[in-house]
Structures are given as structure tokens and as C-alpha cells.
N, C-alpha and C positions, 0 to 999 in steps of 0.2 A: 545646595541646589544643583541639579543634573544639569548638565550641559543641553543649550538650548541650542538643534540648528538651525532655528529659523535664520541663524544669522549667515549661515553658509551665502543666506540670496543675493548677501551682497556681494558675494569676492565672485567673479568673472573669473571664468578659465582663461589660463593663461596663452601667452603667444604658442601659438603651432609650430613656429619655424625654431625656438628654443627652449621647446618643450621636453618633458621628463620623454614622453611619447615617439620624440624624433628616432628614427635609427640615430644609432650611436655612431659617436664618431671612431675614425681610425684608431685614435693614439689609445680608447677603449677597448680595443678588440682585446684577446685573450688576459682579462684581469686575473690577475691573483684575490682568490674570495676565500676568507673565513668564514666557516657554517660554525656557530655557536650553538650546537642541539647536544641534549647528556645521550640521543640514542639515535640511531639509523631510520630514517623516514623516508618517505615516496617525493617528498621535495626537496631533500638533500640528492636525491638518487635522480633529478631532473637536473638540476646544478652540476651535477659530475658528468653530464653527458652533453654538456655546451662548449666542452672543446675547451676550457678555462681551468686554471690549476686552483682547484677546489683543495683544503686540507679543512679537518674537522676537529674540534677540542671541544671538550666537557667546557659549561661555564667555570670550574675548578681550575681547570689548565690553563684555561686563558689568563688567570690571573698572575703569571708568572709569563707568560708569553710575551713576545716582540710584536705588538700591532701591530707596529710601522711600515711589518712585512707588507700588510696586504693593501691591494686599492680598493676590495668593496666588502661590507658584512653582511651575512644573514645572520640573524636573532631569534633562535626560534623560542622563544619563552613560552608560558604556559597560566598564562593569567599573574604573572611574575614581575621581581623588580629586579634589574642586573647588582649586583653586588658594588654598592657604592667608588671600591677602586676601581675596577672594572669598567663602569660607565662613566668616568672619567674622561679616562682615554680613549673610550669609543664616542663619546661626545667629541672631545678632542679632534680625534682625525674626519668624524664630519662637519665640524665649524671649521675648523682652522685650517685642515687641510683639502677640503673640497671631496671627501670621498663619499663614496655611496653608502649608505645603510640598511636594509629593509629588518625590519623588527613585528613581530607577530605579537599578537593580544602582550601588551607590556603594560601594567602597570603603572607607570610612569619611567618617564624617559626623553630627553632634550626639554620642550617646552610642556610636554604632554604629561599631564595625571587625571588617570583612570579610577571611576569608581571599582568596585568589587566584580566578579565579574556575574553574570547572569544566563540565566538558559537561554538561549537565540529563538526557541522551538516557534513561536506563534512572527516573528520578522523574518521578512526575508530582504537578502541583499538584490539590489537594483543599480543600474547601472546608468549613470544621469546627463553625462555628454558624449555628444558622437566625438571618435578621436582625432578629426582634426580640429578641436576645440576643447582640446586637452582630454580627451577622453582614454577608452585602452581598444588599439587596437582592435579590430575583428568582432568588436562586442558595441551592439547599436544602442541605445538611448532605450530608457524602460526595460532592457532585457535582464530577467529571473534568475537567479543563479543560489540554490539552496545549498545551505551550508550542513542540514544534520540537525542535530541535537546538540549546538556548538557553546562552546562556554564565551561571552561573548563581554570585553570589556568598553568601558563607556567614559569617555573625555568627557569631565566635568567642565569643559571651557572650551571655545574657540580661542587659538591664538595666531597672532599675526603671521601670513604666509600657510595658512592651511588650504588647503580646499579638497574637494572631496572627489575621489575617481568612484568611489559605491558607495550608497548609504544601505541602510536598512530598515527598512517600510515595517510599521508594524500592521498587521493584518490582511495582507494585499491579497485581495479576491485577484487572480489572474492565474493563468495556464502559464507561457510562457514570455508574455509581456504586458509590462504596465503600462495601458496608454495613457499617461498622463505628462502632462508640461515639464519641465523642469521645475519653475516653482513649485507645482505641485508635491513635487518629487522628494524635494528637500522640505518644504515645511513640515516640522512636526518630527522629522527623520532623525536618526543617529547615524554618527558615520561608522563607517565598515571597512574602507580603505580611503587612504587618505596619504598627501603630499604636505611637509613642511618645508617650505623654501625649494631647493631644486634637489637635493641630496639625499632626504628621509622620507622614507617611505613607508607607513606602518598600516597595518591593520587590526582589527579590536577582534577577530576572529581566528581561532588556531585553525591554519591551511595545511602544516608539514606531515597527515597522513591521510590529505584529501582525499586519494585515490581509494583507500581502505576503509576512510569513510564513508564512500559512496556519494560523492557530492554530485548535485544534478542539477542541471546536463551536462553528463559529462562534456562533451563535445565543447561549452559554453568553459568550464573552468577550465579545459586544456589552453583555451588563448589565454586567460586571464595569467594562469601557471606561467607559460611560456611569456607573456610580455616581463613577467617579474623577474625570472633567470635571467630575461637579456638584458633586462634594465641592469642587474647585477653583475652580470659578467660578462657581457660583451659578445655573446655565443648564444645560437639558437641548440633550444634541446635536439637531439639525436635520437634519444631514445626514453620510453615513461614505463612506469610499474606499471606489471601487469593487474587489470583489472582485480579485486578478490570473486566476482561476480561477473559473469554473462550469463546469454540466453542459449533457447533453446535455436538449433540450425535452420537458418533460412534455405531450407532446401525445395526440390520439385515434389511435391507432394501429391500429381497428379500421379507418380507411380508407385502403382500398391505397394512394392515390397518397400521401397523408401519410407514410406507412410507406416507401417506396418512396421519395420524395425524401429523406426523411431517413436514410431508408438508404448511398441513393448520397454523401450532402453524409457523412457518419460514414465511410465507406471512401476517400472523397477527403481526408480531414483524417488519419486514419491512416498509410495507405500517406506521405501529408507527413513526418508524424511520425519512421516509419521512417527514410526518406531521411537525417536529421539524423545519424545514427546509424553511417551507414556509414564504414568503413573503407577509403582511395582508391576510392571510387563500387564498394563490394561486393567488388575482389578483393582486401581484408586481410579480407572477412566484416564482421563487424555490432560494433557495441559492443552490454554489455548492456543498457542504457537510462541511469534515473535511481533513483540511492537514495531513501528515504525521506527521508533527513536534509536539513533545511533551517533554514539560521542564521536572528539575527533580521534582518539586513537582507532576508530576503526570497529568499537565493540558493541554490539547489539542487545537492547534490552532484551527478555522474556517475557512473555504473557503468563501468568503460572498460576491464574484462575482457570479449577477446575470444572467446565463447561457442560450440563446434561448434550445440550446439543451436538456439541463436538464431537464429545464420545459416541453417541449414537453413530453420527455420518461416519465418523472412524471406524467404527463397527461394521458398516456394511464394506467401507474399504477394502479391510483387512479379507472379509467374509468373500467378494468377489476375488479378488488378488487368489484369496485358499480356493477357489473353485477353479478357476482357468489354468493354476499352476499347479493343483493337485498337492499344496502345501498346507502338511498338517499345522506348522506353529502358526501362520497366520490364521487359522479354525481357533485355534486355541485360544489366541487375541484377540479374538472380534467375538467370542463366547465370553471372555472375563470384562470386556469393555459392556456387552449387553447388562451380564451380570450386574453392572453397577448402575447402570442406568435403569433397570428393573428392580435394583434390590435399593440402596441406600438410598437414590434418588426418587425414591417416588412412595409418595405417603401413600401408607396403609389403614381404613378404619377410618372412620370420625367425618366429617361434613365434609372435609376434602380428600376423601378418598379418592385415589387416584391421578391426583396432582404430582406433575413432575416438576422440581426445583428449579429452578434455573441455573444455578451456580450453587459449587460450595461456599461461596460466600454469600450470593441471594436465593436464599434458603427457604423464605416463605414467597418467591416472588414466582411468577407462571407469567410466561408470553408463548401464546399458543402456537403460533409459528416457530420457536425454537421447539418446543413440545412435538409440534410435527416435526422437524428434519429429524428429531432423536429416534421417531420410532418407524419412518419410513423405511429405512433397511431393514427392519423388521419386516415392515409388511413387506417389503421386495421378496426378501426370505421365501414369505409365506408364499406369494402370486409366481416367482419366477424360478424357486429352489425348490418350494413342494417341504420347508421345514417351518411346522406350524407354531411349534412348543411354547413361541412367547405369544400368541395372538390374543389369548385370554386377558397381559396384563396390555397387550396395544389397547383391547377395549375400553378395560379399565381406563386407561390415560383418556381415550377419546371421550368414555363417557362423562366422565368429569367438565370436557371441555363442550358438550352437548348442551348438558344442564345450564351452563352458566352462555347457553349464544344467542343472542336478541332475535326475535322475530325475522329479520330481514338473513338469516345465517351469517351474518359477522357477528365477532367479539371483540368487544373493546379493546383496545391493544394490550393490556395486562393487567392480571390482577395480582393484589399482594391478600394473603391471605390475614396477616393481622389484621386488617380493615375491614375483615365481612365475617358475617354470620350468617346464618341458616336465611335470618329475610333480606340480608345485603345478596344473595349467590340468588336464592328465589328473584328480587329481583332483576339480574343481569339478564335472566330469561324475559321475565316480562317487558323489555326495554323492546320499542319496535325497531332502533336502529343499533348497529354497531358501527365498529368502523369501519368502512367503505375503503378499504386500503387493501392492495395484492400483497405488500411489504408485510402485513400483520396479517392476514391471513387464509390467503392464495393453498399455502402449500399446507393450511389447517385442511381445509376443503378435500385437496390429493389422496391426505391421509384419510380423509372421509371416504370418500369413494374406493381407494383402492382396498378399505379392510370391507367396505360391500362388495367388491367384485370380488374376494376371497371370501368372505365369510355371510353375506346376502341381507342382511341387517340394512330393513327399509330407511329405518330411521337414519342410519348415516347416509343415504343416498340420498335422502329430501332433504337434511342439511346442508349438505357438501352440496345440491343443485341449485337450492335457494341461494344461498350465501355466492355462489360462481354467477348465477342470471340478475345479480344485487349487483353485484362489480361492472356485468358487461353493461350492463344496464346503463349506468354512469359513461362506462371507456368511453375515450380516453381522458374523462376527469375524474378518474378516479381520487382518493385522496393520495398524493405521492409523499414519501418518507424521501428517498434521494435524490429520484428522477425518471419521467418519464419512462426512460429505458429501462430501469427495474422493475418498474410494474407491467412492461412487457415481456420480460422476460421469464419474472415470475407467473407468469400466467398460463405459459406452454404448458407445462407437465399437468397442471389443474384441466385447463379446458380438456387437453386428450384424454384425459381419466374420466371425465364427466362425458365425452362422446362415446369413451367407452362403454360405460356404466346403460346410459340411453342410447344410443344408436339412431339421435335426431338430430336429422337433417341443422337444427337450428343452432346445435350446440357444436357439431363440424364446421359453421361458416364462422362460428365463432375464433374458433381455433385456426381458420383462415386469415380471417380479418387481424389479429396479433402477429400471426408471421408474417404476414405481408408489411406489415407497418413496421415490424422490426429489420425488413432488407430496407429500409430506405436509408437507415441510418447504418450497414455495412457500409466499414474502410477497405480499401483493396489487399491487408496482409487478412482478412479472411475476420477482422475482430467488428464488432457493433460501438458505435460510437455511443456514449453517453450523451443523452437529449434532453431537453424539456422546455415544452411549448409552452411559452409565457412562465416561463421558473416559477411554477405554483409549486415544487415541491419544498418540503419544509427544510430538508437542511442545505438548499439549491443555494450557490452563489453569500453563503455563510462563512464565517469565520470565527465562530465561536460553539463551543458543545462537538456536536457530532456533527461532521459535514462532510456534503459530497465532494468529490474530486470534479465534479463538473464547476466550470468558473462561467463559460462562454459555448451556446451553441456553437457547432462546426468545429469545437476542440478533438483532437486526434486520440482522445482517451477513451480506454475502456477500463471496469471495475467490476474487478477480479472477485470482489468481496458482496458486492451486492446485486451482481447483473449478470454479464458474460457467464460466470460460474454455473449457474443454473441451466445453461442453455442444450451441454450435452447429454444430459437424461429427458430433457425433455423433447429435444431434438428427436433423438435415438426412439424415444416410446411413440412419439408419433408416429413416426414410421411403421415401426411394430401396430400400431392402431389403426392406420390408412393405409398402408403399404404402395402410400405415395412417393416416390421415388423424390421429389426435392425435398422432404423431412433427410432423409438417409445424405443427400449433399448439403443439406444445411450443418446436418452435425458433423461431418466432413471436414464441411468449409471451417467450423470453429474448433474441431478439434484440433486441426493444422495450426489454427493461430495459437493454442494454446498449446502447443510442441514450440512454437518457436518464443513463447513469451516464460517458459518455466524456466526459472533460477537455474545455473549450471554451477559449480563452485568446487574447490578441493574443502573445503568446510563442510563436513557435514549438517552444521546448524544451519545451512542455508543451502547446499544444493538437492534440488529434488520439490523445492517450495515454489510458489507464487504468490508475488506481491498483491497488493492490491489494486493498484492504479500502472496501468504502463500505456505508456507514449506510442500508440503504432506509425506514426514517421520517423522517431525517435531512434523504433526500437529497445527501446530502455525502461526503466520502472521509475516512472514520475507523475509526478501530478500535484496539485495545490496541496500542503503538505499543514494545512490547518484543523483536522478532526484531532477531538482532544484524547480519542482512544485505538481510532483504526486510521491511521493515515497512511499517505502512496506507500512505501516501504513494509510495511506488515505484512505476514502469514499468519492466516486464521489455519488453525488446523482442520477445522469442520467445515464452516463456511466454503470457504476458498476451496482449499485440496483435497478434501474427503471427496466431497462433490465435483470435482472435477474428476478424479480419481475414478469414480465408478460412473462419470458420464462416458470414458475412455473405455471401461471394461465391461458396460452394461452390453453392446453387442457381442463381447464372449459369452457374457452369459444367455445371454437369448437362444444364441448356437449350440452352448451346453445343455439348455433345457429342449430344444428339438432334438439333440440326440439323445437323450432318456426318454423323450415318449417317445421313440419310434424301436431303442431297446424292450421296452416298454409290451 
């Protein structure tokens, strides 16, 4: 049986005045600390810089070593048990002789034994007393503090003299605080750090390469860090490892050439980015990036399902990036990335003629809106570059998705092709509704209109108009997949394509009406906050499957993966379509926030990327850290940075295509 905390509720935090919490006293100043780690970490490297004579041994070493030397230990194990002599005498000198200990996820140790350990991924650590009521320092009651992807071990028993400074919530819907009681807080909870009597101090959570880890906020683990060194050694840190990760420069971006270098250095660190990603240099297509999960050494999963979508948006990347910089290998990659999205991925012959994959893995599976972002740079191609050559199989693709769209121009959010036949697909036509969602299929419609405004095919423009005057129709209830703000966002580039296509009055106000709704919810770094009126959206305020990073209107987040991301092509084409002057400062405004929210890194696997979720008070990449596949820490390579990518370079391209017709 697992260790239950309900029982924490009984032990009261301890005296304040002789608490673990107090400043230390004198005769503690500059202790002598044993760091117990087999290798060099970002929290031995905070320990050495408190001013305290820190020496460091392998657990091997130590077993032949003079304990006696030191007054305090670090332990930094690893879901581990100390080697029976060994924990002897470090048992030893904290019963017998009063000295300090701190001990990281251990197995067992003093009173403490730990089940096996467990992925952390779906709790988070919380923080349960203010610190003059034994709490830590600088870190208030309810306050969030995510560990990763942490190997996380679990006290099969309360025993006497424990009580807890963090537990760990399983599923906590919240941004950056859990408002809840303390009882609340501890019923049902496991601990996460914790006090044994006055001397031991452990935690079921590996912290020693927090900083590489990426734990978030930072800001919130740096006190946490710092209470633990001094509780150890008697010395506040000096000095911390360098981040592996920051952002893009919070600079003046009201001045073009600022804006405008930093522009070009963010689409030169992307387009990098990208490159990593490829599968044989574009002709297996793109992998999808990187997961959010990252252990505590610091290492970051892969996404390495190969995505039609992705590749597509990769495609136009590369394809813009080759035009503005007059680089032939990026032509080269954004023609073999087509190639595979036209050639392997997309069925040829038979009742689904024309059907793009979705994944090398979901093979008979079609969601139209992935389908449109694939072949959008195509059509850009076609409208903005003047090269037609693939437009025949864009038809193809769209025809397919024609055939099977209800009455009302939506389609159901996906189809798998093993489940239909000739009168299941007849069907999908005859249905008078679809789904009423921008999320599923906003930028199908885009794709509608924009291969009519190239290529004059009625039929995609009564689709693509029906299906956009069904959506507004509803706004703003439409049906939401994240949140409110995604279905406003995705709407931009549909509605302007659709005023372009008609040139009425009624489908301009439309396109008004969306941006205007969308500055309500602009944060002052230039980002749109994630919203939703009455959380009718389905993965709103969830913690389970696929969820949004929104927890709480008025949270400081935007999402990089389902919202923001969209906003500089659609921004930019507005413009180009009304040659309204706040379209051209909207995309401006967001492309500044997103120069200062892209990943900076000596990593290639990570600089030149963008997260999914970031904090704009923060400044950092966070957010409710519970989607079981795209969570705050991810880069989608299509999603995310393809489309960011060429919202950044779609106004070189406009500029290069008036200077060939005026060559011309």
C-alpha cells in the first residue's frame, strides 16, 4: 500500500522561531559540505558559490572517506539507495551528531522508504505554507513550481517528525497558483520535499540539473535552490548556471533597423532549426520537432513522427527563406519536402483519390485542416511566386475534401478511410451539417479560396464562402477545440481571403469584427492572451488527453502551437487585402513579440525554435504543463515555426513579387 498523505493534515508546521526556515545561525556560517554526486551538476555549482568549502566524491570515494570531516551533506542519488556502509555513517552523523543532510529522490534512507520511482509528468509540485509557518522562503502558499519530466520517488509511509515544505498535486488545472486551502492542498497529495525532525531534508524529486532541465519558473526554483544551499551551508549563492535556454531581446522595436536585424537574425536561426529536423535532406519530409518532456539530466524528447502537415509548412519556409536570400539549397528543400507531400503522401486512384495522410504513422487518417496547412505554400507558390507546377495535385487534395463537406461547407473533423466506402464518403456530402469549428476547418476554406483566386474554380469559392458565413454565423460560439483565442485567430487569413475572393462589404466587417475582438485580449509585450468566454472549449481548463495551456481567464499566456502562430500571415495578407494600415501594425506588433519569445540556445536542437506556451510577465516558456502530446515546452516544426517562419517573411515576399511585375 502507497503512502497515504492524507495524514500530513495532522502535523502542524512547526515553530517559526526554531525552524529549518530561520536564518542560520553564526556558529553555521561557512560549513564544510560533502556533495555526494558520481558527476558535476548545476546544484553542486550553486553549493560552491556560497562561500562554504564544498569538496565533492563519487559515492565510491566516500566509502573509504572521513565523514566526520564535514558538518553538512548533499546526496544527490538518482532514484537510488546509498550503499549500506555508507549510509551508516551518514545516518550516523545526522542522529548522533546533529548535522545537516539534504538527500534527493533516495530510495530509502533514515526513516524513509520509497516505492520505485515514477514519471512526475501529469503532478505538479505546490507549495503548502507561507514561511513563517515553516514554509520556504520567498515562495507563497499554492505557488507552481514544475519539475519536467522527473523520475519522481514515493514514501510508502508517513513517519514521525515529517511534514512537508511541497507536495505534489496530481492534475492541478492552474497557471501559476493553486488556490486552494492547505487541507486541500495535502489531501490525496504525495510529498515532493519534505523535513524529518530538524536535520533531514529530502526530496522524491532529482533537482541537481534543474537549471538544464528547464524547471519552471525559473524565477520560483531559484529561491527554492537558494533556501536549500543555505540551509546546507550556511552561505547564500553568488553565483547560478547559465540558463541552456533564453529568448529572443527585449529591445525598441519601434526602430526599423532594430526590428529588421532582428528580424532577419530570428528567420536565419529558424530556417537552422528546421534543417535538424529533416528527414534524408526533405525527401522522407520533416520530423515533427521536439516534445515537451525533458528528464532531469537536462535531455529533451523528439517528435519523430513524420507529419504531411509539417512538411508542407516546412516547404513554404524553406521556399520563402530560397526567395528573399536568393538560396539555391533552400529551393532544393522545400522542392523535395513538396515532393513527398505530393508523391508518397497522398493517395492516387480509387474512391479516395486525392486524400493526404496525415502521418507516416496515421496512414488512412485525413483531417482537413492539417491537409490545408500542407498545401497552402503551395498555393502561396502559385498566388505570390507565379510557380504553378503543383496546383493540379493542390486540386486534387481539395477535391477530395469537396466531395466529402456537408451542406453547411464544414467537415467533420476527420475522416479514417477504413470506415467508409463509396456510400459512407456520398454520405459526408449529404450531411447538412459539419463541424462548426475554425480549429478544423477555418484554414480548409483559405485553401478554398486561395486555389480560386489562382486558378477561378466556382466551386471552391461557394465552398470556402459557405462554410466561412456557417462559422461567422455562430461567432463567437463557434465550436472551440482550445479556446476562444484560437478560433479568432484562426479566422484572419480565411475571412481576408474570402473578402478577397468577393469584395463584400459584409465579409470586410467580418474580418473586422475578429481583429477587433482579438486587441481586447493583447498583453503589453505585443503577445494575445489565450481566452474563453464561459470555457466552452473542449480541451479548456482539462487535464487529461490533449489540453490547453489556458487554466484561468486573464492568465499571461499565449500558444505558440494553436493561436499566436497564425496571426503573422494573416496579419501581413490583410494588409496586402485592405491596405489598412493597423493590419500591417498588428503583424508588427506580433511579430516583435515573437523576436522576443524565440528559443536562443548554444544547442542547436533548440535554438532558433518556439515553445508552445510562454508566460509574457514571465518572459519564459510555461504554461499548465498537462497535454498528453503538445505541452508548454514543445516545438512543432509546422505548426509553430514553419508558420511563424513565413508570417516573418511573407512581407519579403510581397516586395519581391512587385519587383517582378514592375520587371515585368
Amino acid at each position: 500500500m502507497f503512502y497515504v498523505l492524507n495524514s500530513f493534515v495532522q502535523l502542524r508546521p512547526v515553530s517559526a522561531r526554531n525552524s529549518y526556515c530561520d536564518p542560520l545561525c553564526q556558529e553555521l556560517n561557512k560549513l564544510k559540505c560533502l556533495l555526494l554526486n558520481d558527476n558535476r551538476s548545476d546544484f553542486g555549482r550553486v553549493l560552491e558559490s556560497c562561500g562554504a568549502e564544498i569538496e565533492r566524491m563519487s559515492f565510491e570515494e566516500a566509502l573509504s572517506a572521513d565523514l566526520s570531516a564535514y558538518q553538512s551533506y548533499c546526496i544527490l542519488g538518482s532514484a537510488s539507495t546509498p550503499d549500506a556502509r555508507l549510509r551508516v555513517l551518514l545516518e550516523a552523523e545526522c542522529e548522533q551528531n546533529g548535522k545537516r543532510i539534504f538527500a534527493q529522490s533516495l530510495k530509502s534512507f533514515g526513516p524513509i522508504y520509497c516505492a520505485p520511482a515514477v514519471d512526475s509528468t501529469t503532478r505538479r509540485l505546490v507549495s503548502v505554507y507561507p514561511s513563517a509557518s515553516g514554509g520556504i522562503p520567498g515562495i507563497a502558499p499554492g505557488e507552481l513550481l514544475d519539475d519536467g519530466t522527473n523520475r519522481m520517488v514515493r514514501p510508502y509511509m508517513n513517519v514521525p517528525g515529517m511534514r512537508p515544505l511541497l507536495v505534489y498535486g496530481d492534475h492541478i488545472v492552474a497557471h501559476r497558483f493553486w488556490k486552494a486551502d492547505s487541507d486541500t492542498m495535502l489531501h490525496g497529495s504525495e510529498p515532493g520535499l519534505w523535513m524529518v525532525g530538524e536535520n533531514l531534508m529530502m526530496s522524491s524529486f532529482e533537482l541537481h540539473n534543474y537549471c538544464r532541465a528547464r524547471f519552471a519558473p525559473s524565477s520560483v526554483w531559484k529561491k527554492l535552490i537558494s533556501f536549500i544551499a543555505e540551509w546546507l551551508t550556511g552561505g547564500v549563492p553568488s553565483a547560478w548556471p547559465a540558463p541552456p535556454v533564453c529568448y529572443g531581446p527585449i529591445a525598441d522595436f519601434s526602430d526599423d533597423a532594430v526590428f529588421d536585424r532582428c528580424r532577419k537574425d530570428a528567420i536565419g536561426r529558424g530556417v537552422r532549426w528546421l534543417r535538424g529536423f529533416l528527414v534524408d535532406n526533405g525527401r522522407g519530409g520533416i520530423r515533427e520537432g521536439l516534445r515537451h518532456n525533458i528528464d532531469p539530466d537536462g535531455i529533451q524528447a523528439s517528435a519523430n513522427a513524420v507529419r504531411t502537415d509539417c512538411t508542407g509548412e516546412a516547404a513554404g519556409a524553406f521556399r520563402f527563406y530560397g526567395v528573399i536570400n536568393n538560396n539555391s539549397a533552400a529551393h532544393e528543400t522545400a522542392d523535395r519536402l513538396f515532393d513527398f507531400v505530393f508523391g508518397p503522401m497522398m493517395i492516387r486512384g480509387g474512391i479516395f483519390d486525392g486524400m493526404l495522410r496525415w502521418t507516416d504513422e496515421g496512414w488512412q487518417v485525413c483531417y482537413q485542416d492539417d491537409v490545408a496547412r500542407a498545401i497552402l505554400p503551395a498555393l502561396y507558390e502559385c498566388v505570390y511566386l507565379n510557380r504553378d507546377d503543383r496546383f493540379g495535385s493542390v486540386c486534387r487534395a481539395l477535391d477530395f475534401l469537396v466531395k466529402t463537406t456537408a451542406k453547411d461547407g464544414c467537415r467533420v473533423p476527420r475522416t479514417d478511410a477504413p470506415f467508409l466506402d463509396e456510400n459512407g464518403l456520398r454520405k459526408l456530402a449529404e450531411e447538412e451539417h459539419g463541424c462548426p469549428s475554425a480549429h478544423y476547418n477555418a484554414y480548409y476554406h483559405a485553401a478554398l479560396l486561395l486555389a480560386y483566386l489562382h486558378g477561378g474554380s466556382r466551386t471552391y469559392l461557394e465552398v470556402g464562402r459557405r462554410g466561412l458565413e456557417t462559422l461567422m454565423s455562430l461567432y463567437p460560439e463557434t465550436r472551440r477545440e482550445q479556446s476562444e483565442t484560437e478560433e479568432m485567430c484562426r479566422l484572419i487569413l480565411p475571412l481576408t481571403l474570402l473578402y478577397q475572393a468577393t469584395g463584400e462589404k459584409k465579409h470586410k466587417n467580418m474580418l473586422y469584427r475578429v481583429a477587433d475582438d482579438l486587441q481586447k485580449h493583447r498583453h503589453p509585450s505585443g503577445g494575445i492572451r489565450e481566452w474563453d468566454t464561459g470555457y466552452q472549449a473542449s480541451c479548456a481548463r482539462t487535464s487529461s488527453g490533449e489540453c490547453s495551456v489556458l487554466t484561468e481567464n486573464g492568465d499571461p499566456v499565449a500558444d505558440l502551437l494553436y493561436s499566436v502562430n497564425w496571426l503573422p500571415i494573416g496579419y501581413i495578407t490583410a494588409y496586402k487585402a485592405t491596405g489598412d494600415r493597423r493590419f500591417y501594425n498588428s503583424w508588427r506588433d506580433i511579430a516583435a513579440f515573437l523576436l522576443k519569445a524565440q528559443v536562443r540556445s548554444n544547442d542547436p536542437k533548440t535554438d532558433g525554435s518556439w515553445c508552445r506556451a510562454f508566460d509574457m510577465d514571465l518572459h519564459e516558456a510555461y504554461g499548465c504543463p498537462h497535454d498528453a502530446g503538445w505541452a508548454p515546452l514543445c516545438s512543432e516544426s509546422g505548426w509553430t515555426d514553419a508558420e511563424i517562419l513565413m508570417g516573418l517573411m511573407l512581407p519579403d515576399i510581397f516586395e519581391h513579387t512587385e519587383k517582378e511585375s514592375k520587371n515585368l
